[in-house]
C-alpha positions as semicolon CSV with decimal commas, in nm:
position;residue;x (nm);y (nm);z (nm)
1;X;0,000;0,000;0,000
2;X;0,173;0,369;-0,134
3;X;0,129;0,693;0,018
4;X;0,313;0,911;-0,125
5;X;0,135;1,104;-0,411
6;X;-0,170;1,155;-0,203
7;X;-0,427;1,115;-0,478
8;X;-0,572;0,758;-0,509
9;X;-0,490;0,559;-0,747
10;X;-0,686;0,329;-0,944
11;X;-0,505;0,014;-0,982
12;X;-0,587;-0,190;-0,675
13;X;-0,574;-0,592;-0,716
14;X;-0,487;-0,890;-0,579
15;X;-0,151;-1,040;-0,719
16;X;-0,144;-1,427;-0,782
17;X;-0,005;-1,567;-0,490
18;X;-0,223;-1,348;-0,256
19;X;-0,085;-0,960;-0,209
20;X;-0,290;-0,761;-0,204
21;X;-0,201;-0,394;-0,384
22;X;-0,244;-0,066;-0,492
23;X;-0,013;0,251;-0,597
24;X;-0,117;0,482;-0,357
25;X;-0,440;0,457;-0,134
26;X;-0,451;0,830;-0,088
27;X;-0,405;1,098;0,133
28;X;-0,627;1,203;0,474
29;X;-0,690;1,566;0,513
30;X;-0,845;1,896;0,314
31;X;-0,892;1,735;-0,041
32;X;-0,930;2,075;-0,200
33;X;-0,562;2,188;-0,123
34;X;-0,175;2,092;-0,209
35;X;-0,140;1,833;0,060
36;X;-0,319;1,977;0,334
37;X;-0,226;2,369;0,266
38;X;-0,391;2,663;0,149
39;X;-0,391;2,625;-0,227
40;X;-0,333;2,981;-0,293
41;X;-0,043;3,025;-0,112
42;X;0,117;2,712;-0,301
43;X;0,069;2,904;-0,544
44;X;0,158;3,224;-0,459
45;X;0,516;3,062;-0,363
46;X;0,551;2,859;-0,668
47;X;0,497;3,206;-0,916
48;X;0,667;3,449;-0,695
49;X;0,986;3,225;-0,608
50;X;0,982;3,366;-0,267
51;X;0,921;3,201;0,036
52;X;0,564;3,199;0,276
53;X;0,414;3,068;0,559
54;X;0,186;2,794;0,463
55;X;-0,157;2,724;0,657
56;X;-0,353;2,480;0,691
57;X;-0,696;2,454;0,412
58;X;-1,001;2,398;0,548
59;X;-1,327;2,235;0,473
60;X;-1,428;1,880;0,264
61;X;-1,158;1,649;0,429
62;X;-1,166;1,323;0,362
63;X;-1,033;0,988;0,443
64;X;-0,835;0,802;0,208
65;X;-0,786;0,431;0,279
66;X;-0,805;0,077;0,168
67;X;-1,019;-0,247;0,324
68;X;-0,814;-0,588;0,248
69;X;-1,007;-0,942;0,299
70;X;-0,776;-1,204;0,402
71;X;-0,795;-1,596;0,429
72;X;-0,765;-1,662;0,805
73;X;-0,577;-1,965;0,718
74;X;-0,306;-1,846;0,431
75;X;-0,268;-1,524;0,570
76;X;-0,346;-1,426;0,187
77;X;-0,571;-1,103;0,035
78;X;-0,877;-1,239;-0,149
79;X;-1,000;-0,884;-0,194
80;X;-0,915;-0,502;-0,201
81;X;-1,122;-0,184;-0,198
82;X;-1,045;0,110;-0,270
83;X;-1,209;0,376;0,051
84;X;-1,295;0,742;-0,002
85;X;-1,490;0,876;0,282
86;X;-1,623;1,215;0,317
């Protein structure tokens, strides 16, 4: 399970001798911002080239996640889902 990019990724399966994976499951915070900050001041920075105080965004957060199924006696994923909860 990746977490880096912090947008979900849609390529979740279970590989042939039971791992379960996906790219990245997502991140958990503000989805309308640059990981977690103020958009505009990501922005702001990036144009200007000079340096500011970021802040956290606000508003519509959301938990990003992933539910595996397992056989209790292999140890092995039968099943992943993707999770997206507002």
């Amino acid at each position: 399970m990746g977490t880096h990019t912090h947008i979900p990724t849609a390529d979740e399966t279970v590989l042939p001798k039971g791992t379960a994976y996906i790219t990245d499951v997502g991140m958990t915070g503000p989805y309308d911002s640059v990981i977690g900050v103020k958009k505009e001041l990501v922005i702001e920075r990036f144009l200007s080239g000079m340096p500011a105080r970021f802040e956290a965004a606000n508003g519509d957060v959301r938990l990003c996640g992933v539910l595996v199924e397992c056989d209790d006696q292999t140890g092995r994923a039968s099943r992943v889902e993707r999770l997206m909860l507002r």
